[in-house]
Structures are given as C-alpha cells and as structure tokens.
C-alpha positions in Angstrom: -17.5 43.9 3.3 -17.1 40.6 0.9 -14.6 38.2 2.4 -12.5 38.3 -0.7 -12.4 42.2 -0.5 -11.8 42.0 2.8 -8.2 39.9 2.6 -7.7 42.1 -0.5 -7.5 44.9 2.0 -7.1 44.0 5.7 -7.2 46.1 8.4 -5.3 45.6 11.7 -7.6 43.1 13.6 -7.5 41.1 10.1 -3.8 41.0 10.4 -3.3 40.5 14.3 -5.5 37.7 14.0 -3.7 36.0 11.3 0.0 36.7 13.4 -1.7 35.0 16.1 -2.7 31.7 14.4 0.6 31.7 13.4 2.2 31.9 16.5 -0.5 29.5 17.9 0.4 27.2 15.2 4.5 27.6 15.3 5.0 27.9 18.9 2.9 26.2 21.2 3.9 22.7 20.1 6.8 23.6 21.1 5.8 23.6 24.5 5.5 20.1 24.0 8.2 18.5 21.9 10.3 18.5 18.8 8.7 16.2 17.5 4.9 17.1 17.5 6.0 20.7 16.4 7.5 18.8 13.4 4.5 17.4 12.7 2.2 20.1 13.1 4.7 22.2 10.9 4.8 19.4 8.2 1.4 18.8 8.2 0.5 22.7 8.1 2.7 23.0 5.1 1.0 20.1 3.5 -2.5 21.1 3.9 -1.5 24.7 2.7 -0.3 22.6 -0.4 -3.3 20.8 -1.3 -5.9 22.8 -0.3 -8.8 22.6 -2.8 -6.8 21.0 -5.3 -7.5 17.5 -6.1 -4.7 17.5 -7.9 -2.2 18.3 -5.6 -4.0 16.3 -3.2 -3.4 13.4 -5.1 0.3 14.0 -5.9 0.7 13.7 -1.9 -1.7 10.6 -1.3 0.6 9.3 -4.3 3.9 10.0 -2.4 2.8 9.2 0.7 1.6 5.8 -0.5 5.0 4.6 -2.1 7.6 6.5 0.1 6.2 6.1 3.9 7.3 2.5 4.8 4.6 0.1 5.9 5.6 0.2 9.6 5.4 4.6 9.7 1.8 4.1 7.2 0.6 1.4 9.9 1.3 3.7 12.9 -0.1 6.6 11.5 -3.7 4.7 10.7 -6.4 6.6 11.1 -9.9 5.4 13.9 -11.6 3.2 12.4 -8.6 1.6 10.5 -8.6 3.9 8.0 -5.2 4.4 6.2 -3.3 7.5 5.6 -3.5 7.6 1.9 -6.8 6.6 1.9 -7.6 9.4 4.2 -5.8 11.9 2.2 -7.3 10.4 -1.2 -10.7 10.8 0.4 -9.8 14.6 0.7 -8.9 14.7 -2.9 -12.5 13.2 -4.1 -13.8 15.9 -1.6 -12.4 19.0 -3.4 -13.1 17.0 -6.5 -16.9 17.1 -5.5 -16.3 20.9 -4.9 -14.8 21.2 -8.0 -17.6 19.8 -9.7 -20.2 21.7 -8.1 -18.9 25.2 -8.3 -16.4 25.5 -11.1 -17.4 22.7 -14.0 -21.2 22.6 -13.9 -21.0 18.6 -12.7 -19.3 18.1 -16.0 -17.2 14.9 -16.1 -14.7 14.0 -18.9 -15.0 10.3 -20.6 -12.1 8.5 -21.3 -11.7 5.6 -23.6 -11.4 3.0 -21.0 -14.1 4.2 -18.8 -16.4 1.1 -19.3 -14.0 -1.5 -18.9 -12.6 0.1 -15.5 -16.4 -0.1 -14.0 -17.0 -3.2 -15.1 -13.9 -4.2 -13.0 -15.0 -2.0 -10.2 -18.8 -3.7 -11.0 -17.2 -7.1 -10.3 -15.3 -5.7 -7.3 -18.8 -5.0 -6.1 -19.9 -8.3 -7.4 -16.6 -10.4 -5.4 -18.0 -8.2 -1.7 -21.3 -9.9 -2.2 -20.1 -13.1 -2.7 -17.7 -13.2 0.2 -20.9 -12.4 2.1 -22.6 -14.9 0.8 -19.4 -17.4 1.6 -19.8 -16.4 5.2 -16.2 -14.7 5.0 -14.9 -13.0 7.9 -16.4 -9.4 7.3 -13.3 -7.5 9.1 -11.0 -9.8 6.3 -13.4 -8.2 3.1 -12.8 -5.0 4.0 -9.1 -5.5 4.0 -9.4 -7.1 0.7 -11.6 -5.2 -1.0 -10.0 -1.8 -0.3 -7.8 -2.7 -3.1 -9.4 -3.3 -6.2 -11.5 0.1 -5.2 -8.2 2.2 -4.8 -8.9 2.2 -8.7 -11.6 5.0 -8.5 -8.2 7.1 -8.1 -8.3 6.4 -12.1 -11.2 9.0 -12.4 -9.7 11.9 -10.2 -6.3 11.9 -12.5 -8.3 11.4 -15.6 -10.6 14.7 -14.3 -8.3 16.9 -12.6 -5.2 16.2 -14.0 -4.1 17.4 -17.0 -1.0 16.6 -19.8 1.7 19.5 -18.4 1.1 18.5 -14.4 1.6 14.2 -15.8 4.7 14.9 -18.0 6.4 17.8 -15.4 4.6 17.2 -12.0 3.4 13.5 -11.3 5.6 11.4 -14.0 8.9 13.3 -12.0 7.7 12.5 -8.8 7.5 8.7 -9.5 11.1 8.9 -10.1 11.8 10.8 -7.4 9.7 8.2 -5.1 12.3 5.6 -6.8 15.4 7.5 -5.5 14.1 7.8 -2.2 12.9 4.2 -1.6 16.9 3.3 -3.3 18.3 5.6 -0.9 15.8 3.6 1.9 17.0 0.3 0.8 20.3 0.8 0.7 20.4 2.8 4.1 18.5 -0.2 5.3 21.0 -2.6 3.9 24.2 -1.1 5.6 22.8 -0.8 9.0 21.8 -4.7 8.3 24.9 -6.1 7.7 28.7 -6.0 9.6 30.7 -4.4 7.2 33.9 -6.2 8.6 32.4 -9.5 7.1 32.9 -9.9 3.4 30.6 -12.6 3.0 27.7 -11.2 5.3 24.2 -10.6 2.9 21.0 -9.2 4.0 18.2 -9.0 1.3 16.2 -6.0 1.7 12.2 -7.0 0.4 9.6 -4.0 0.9 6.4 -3.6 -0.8 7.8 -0.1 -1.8 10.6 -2.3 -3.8 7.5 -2.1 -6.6 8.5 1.3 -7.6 11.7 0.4 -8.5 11.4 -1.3 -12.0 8.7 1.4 -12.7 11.1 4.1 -12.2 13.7 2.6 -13.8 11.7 2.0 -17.2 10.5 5.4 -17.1 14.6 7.0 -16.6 15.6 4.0 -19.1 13.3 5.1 -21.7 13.8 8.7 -21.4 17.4 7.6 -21.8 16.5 6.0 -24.7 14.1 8.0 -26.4 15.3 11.6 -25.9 18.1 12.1 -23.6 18.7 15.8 -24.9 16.3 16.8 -22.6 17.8 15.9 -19.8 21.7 15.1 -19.6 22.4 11.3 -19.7 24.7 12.1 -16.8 21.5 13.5 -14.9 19.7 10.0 -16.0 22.9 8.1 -14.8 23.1 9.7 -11.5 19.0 9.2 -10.8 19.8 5.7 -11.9 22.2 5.0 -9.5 20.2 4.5 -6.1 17.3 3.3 -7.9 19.6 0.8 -9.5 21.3 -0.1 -6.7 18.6 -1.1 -4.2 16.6 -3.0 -7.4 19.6 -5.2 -7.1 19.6 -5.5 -3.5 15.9 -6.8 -3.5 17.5 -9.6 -5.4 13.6 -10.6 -6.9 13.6 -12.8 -9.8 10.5 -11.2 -11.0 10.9 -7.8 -10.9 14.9 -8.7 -13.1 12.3 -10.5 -15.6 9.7 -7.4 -15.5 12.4 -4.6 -16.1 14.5 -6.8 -18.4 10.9 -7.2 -20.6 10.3 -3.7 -20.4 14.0 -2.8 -21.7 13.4 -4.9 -24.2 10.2 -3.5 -25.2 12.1 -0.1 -25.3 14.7 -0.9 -27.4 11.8 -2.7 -30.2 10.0 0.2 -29.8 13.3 2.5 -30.3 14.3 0.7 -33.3 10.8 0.4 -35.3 10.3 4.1 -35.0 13.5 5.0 -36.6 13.5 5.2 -40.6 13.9 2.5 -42.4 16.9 2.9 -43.9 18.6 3.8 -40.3 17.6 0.6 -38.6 20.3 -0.7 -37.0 19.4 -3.6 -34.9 22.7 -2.8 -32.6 22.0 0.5 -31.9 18.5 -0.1 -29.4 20.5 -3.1 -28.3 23.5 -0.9 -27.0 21.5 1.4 -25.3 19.8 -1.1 -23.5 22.8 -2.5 -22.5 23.8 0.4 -21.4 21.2 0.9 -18.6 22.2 -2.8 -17.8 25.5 -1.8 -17.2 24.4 0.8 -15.2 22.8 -1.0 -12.9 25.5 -4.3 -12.9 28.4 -1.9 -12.5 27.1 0.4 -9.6 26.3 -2.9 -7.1 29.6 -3.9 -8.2 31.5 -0.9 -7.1 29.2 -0.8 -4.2 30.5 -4.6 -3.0 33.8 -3.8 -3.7 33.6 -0.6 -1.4 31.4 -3.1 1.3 33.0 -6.1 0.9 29.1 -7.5 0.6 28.5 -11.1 -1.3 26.0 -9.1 -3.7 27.4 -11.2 -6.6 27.3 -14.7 -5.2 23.6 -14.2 -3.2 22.5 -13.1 -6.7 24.1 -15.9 -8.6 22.5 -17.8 -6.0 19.1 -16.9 -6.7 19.7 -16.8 -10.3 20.0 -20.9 -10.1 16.6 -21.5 -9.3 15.9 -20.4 -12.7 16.9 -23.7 -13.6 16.7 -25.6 -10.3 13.8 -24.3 -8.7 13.5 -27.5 -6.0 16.9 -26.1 -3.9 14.4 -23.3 -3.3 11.8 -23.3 -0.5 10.3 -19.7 -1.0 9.3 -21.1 -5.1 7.9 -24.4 -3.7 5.7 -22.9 -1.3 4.8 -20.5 -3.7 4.1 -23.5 -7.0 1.9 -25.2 -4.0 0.2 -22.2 -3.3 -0.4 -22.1 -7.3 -2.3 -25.8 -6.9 -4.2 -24.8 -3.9 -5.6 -21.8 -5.6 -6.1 -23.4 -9.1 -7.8 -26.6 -7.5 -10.0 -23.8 -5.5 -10.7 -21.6 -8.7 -11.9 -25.2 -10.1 -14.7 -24.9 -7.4 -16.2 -22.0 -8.3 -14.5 -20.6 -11.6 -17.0 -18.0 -12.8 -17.6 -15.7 -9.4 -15.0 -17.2 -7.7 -14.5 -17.3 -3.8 -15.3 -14.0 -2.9 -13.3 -10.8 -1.2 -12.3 -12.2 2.2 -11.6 -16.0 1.5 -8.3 -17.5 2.9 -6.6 -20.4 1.7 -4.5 -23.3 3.8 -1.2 -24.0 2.0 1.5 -26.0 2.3 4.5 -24.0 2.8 8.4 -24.9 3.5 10.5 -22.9 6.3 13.4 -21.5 4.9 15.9 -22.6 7.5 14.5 -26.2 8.7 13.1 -26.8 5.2 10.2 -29.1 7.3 6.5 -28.5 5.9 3.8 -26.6 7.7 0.4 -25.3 7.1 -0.1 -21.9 6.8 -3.5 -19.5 6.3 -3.2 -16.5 3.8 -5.5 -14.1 2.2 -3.6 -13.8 -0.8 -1.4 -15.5 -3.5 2.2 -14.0 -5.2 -0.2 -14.3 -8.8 -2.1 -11.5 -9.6 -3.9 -13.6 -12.4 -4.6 -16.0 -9.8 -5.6 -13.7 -6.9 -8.1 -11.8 -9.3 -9.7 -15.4 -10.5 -9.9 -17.5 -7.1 -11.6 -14.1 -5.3 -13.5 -12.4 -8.5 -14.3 -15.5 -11.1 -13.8 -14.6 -14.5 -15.4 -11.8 -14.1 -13.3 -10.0 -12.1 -9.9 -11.2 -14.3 -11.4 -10.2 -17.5 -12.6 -7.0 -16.8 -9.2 -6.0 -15.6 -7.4 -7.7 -18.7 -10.0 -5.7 -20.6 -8.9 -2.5 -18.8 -5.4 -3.5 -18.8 -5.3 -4.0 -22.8 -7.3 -0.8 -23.7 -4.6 1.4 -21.8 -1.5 -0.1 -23.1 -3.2 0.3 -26.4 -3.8 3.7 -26.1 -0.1 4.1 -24.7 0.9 2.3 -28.1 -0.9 4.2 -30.4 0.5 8.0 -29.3 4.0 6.8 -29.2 3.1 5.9 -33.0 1.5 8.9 -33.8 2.9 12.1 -31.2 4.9 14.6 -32.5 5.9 16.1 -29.0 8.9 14.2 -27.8 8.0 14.1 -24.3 4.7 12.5 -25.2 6.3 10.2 -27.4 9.0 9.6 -24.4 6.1 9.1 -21.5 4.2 6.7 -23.9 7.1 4.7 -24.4 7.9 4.5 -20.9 4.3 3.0 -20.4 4.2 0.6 -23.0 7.8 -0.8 -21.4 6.0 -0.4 -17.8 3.0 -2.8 -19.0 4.6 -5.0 -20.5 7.5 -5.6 -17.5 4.4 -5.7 -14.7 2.2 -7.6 -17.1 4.6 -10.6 -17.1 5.6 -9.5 -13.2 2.1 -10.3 -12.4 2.5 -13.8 -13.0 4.8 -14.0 -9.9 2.7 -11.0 -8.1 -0.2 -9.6 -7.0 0.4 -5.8 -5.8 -0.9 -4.5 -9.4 -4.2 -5.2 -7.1 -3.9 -7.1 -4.2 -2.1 -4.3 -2.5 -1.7 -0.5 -1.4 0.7 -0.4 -4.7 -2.8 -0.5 -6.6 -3.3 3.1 -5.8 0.0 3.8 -7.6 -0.7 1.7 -10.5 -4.3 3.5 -10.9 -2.9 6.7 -10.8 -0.1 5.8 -13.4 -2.8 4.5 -16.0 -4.7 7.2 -15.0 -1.7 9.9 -16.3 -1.5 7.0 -19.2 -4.7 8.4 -20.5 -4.5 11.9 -19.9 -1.3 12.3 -22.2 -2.6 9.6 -24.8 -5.7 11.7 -25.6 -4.6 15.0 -24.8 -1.3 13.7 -27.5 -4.0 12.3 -29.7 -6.1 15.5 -30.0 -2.8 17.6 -30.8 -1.7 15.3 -33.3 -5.2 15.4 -34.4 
C-alpha cells in the first residue's frame, strides 16, 4: 500500500506506533528534567511548524534571530560554531532546494534588484579573498563574512514568500518581535535599577534594540496611513512597550533614524492627499502624535519609578552640540580617522573580511586613553569601504537605492491600502536606517543583517506583486 494511502487509512500497528512516539517524545524527558522536556516539547512543536516550508522556516530563523538575546543565541551555538539562525536558515534553503526540485521544475522568480544584490554578494566573495591575501586571521573572516552572506536570505523571501504571508504573516511578526524585545528592555531595566533611588539610571543597549525604530515606523505609518484597519487604540497600546524601551536605549542615532523616518511619513502622507486637501498641519499632527506617544509613556513610566529618564536623556541630548564632554563619541570620531586614514591605503578592494584596526579609545569612568583592537567600526559606510573597497559600498548603495525605489513607486501607484501602508512603512524604514548607518554598522556588520535582508526581501515581494495588480 502507498504511504500516503496508507495514513489516509491506518490500521492499528499504524496507530500504536504513532501513540508510542508520542509518549516517547512527551514523557521520557521527563525522566530527566523540566527543563529538557521543555525543550524537546518546544522544539517538537517547532519542527512540526516548519516542516517543508521554507517559508515558515524562515519566519522562525527571523524570530529567533531578533527575539533570543545574544547571551541564550551564544549558548545555544551549534559544533562547529555554527549559529542558531543560521542553522535554522540553512533548513529553510533545504526545503527550498526540495521545493525546487519537486514542485516548480527548478524555476526561480527574478526580481528587479537581483543584479545589484549579487554584485554585493560578488564583492563579499571578492573582500574573503583579499583578507586571504592580507594574511588575516582565518577564524576572524569567517566571523566577518557570515554577515554580508546572511543576504542570500533576500532570494528565499523573494521565492517562497508571497504578498498575503508579507502584509499578514512576516510584516506582523516584526512588530510583534518589537513588543517583545520592549517588554525585554524594560524588564531588564527594573531589575537593573533600586527603585527606592529617584535618581538611579541604567541604560539598557542590546543589539536587538535595532528592531525597535523598525517597528515603530512600520505601527507609525500604519497609524498614519490607514488606521481603520486597525483601531488607533490597538496601534497605541503596541506602541507603548516598543516606545518605551526605544527611550530607555537612550541612542542618539536610532532618535535621528526614527525621527527621519516620521518625517518621511508625514511628506509622504501629505503629497498623496489631493491637492486641494493639503494641509501642511495635518501630517505634522499625526506625527506628533506618535512623538507624544512615545514622550508621554517614559514620562508616566518615571513618575511611577521615580527613574532620571528625563535628565540621562537630556544628558545625552547635549552632545549634540558638545560632543567633547562625551568619551563614547570621541572614541568613536577617532575610530572614524583610523578607518578613513586605512581606507586611504587601499580604497578600491579595501582591507579585506577579517582585518582589525588599533584605535584610540577613552574609558568612560577614568576618561585616560588606551588602545584597543576591533573588527569593526559604528559606520556602516565605513565598515563596507575599509573591508570591501568601493566595490563592496557601491554595490550595496546600488541595491539599497533600487529597493527603496521600488518601495516608492507602489506607494505612488497601489490601490490596495495595505500595500500602499507597507510601502510607506518601507520608504520611512530606509530612509531612518539610511541616515542610522552613518553612526552604525548592523545593516551588515551584524546578525541584524539577516533581518534587514528579509525585510527588503518582503519589500519586493509586495512592490511587484502591487505593481502587477495595479497593472
């Protein structure tokens, strides 16, 4: 009897044997602890999830990636060094490949920014063989060069993910990701700091804190855009945690990204309204109010905590303008003329994946100078042109350009409003992390460039699928 005809109609052995496994699987690690049972459960459920679908395999490599902190993603390394999400995302290219095979012929879509995102990955290539050719420290390329390649992810979305799983499925679970890693920051915060001290302030910085202005573009611009979708009271109440712990990181960058991004939103808002119902105050107030969102929930929150939000912030904020009564921006502008006066050296191929650089840094507390060894540099500009020459920063500004230009043009033309709302929310996203990029490197430098892959990835998917509809 045919396998499938056979589950189609089991018999009693069919069925005992299944009961088994499933006590095998429930039970017996619970013979052992809590905890491993957990984890077999988890993981069971998980593997039932994504099982021959690339897709959903890639929503959990996606979650995993921004809401595991570094410390549980670190512990949970695979032999070899292999991480996690990379383990999972190599599952997701494997029942891709099956996919391929048996279901689509080997037939591959093309997008419109194909090219320019192998001739990045081409330089990738290109930066290995040069740090080879440096001498680098082989064990330090690998590190690096995972990186830049966590953009193959671009293909999988743009392949097996299509327009209803972006918009209901992957765009959702960015958010989602946001309130988590809020709810992480701020849990984080409290258990930092004595509550019976007013003045007491802890600043919570995690490399998850990048999903935070993504996820509050993409709530502010469906805020903005077409709130009748969802209640603005739903919007408020996902923007509270998110909101919350984007204040707490107190990051100068990421307040320029997301205020760029809000400002994009309300341009964008007020250019697509008719002519003769332009009102210049109306995107204005909207954007304001997702500012006071924000403002007025880390103000109830300090007045609740009795925590110095306000004055750490206002703090910070004075660097603006004084930057020298900072040590953090000093060791970061010196880190600037070490890599530019490097990037001088070799300015078409650059260094190579794997070089280091010896900077000049200033500790915090003692404010004394010491020399320090690092891999990488808080300038994603920077990063891409002292390890991959020009070569390697143009190709991604080429890639970079060609999707916000596609996100552009369907917010122009898209009839659907949750098109027109997701491509908004992606032109605001690129243009906050484009300017963000000039104070860090996670677009690429990071595990945060799996995110950003898959989030130009969905980019495309709805700006062609929205094109051909319009079409």
């Amino acid at each position: 009897m045919p396998l499938r005809e056979r589950f189609a109609q089991p018999d009693a052995g069919l069925i005992a044997g299944i009961a088994a496994v499933q006590v095998v699987c429930i039970a017996v690690p619970n013979f052992f602890s809590v905890a491993i049972a957990a984890v077999v459960s988890c993981g069971l459920l998980v593997a039932g999830f994504v099982l021959f679908s690339p897709q959903r395999t890639l929503l959990v490599a996606l979650v995993l990636n921004i809401a595991l902190p570094v410390k549980l993603l670190f512990a949970l390394a695979l032999p070899g060094g292999l991480r996690l999400q990379e383990a999972v995302l190599l599952v997701a290219f494997l029942f891709a490949l099956i996919d391929l095979v048996y279901r689509r012929d080997l037939r591959l879509r093309v997008s419109a920014v194909d090219v320019p995102l192998l001739c990045f990955l081409l330089a990738t290539s290109l930066s290995v063989a040069v740090g080879l050719a440096h001498g680098h420290d082989s064990s330090q390329i690998l590190r690096d060069m995972r990186y830049p390649f966590y953009y193959t992810a671009f293909f999988l979305v743009v392949n097996f993910v299509d327009r209803r799983a972006v918009l209901d499925l992957f765009a959702p679970a960015l958010v989602l990701c946001g309130v988590v890693v809020g709810m992480e920051y701020i849990l984080e915060f409290l258990g930092a700091i004595d509550l019976s001290v007013g003045t007491r302030f802890v600043r919570v910085v995690r490399l998850q804190g990048m999903i935070l202005p993504l996820a509050i573009l993409l709530v502010a611009n469906q805020f903005i855009h077409n709130p009748g979708r969802h209640s603005r009271l739903l919007l408020v109440a996902l923007m509270l945690p998110i909101g919350l712990a984007f204040v707490l990181t107190v990051g100068r960058g990421m307040w320029v990204a997301v205020v760029v991004g809000l400002l994009a939103s309300a341009l964008l808002r007020h250019f697509s309204m008719p002519r003769e119902e332009r009102r210049a105050w109306k995107p204005v107030l909207l954007m304001l109010g997702v500012v006071v969102v924000v403002v007025g929930v880390a103000v109830v929150f300090q007045r609740f905590t009795g925590a110095a939000i306000g004055a750490h912030a206002f703090e910070r904020s004075l660097t603006f303008v004084d930057y020298e009564r900072d040590a953090p921006i000093l060791t970061r502008l010196s880190s600037y003329a070490t890599a530019l006066a490097a990037i001088a050296a070799h300015p078409l191929l650059g260094h190579g994946q794997g070089a280091t650089l010896n900077i000049l840094s200033l500790d915090p507390d003692t404010r004394l100078p010491e020399v320090i060894t690092t891999a990488t540099i808080d300038s994603l500009y920077l990063a891409l042109w002292w390890k991959m020459g020009l070569a390697g920063l143009l190709t991604f500004a080429w890639f970079y350009w060609r999707v916000a230009q596609r996100a552009w043009r369907c917010f122009k033309t898209a009839r659907d409003p949750q098109v027109r709302v997701f491509a908004a929310g992606a032109v605001a996203v690129m243009a906050g992390m484009a300017v963000l990029g000039l104070s860090d490197a996670s677009m690429a430098m990071s595990r945060f460039a799996l995110v950003f892959a898959c989030f130009f990835g969905m980019v495309l998917v709805v700006t062609e699928e929205g094109d051909a509809a319009s079409g």
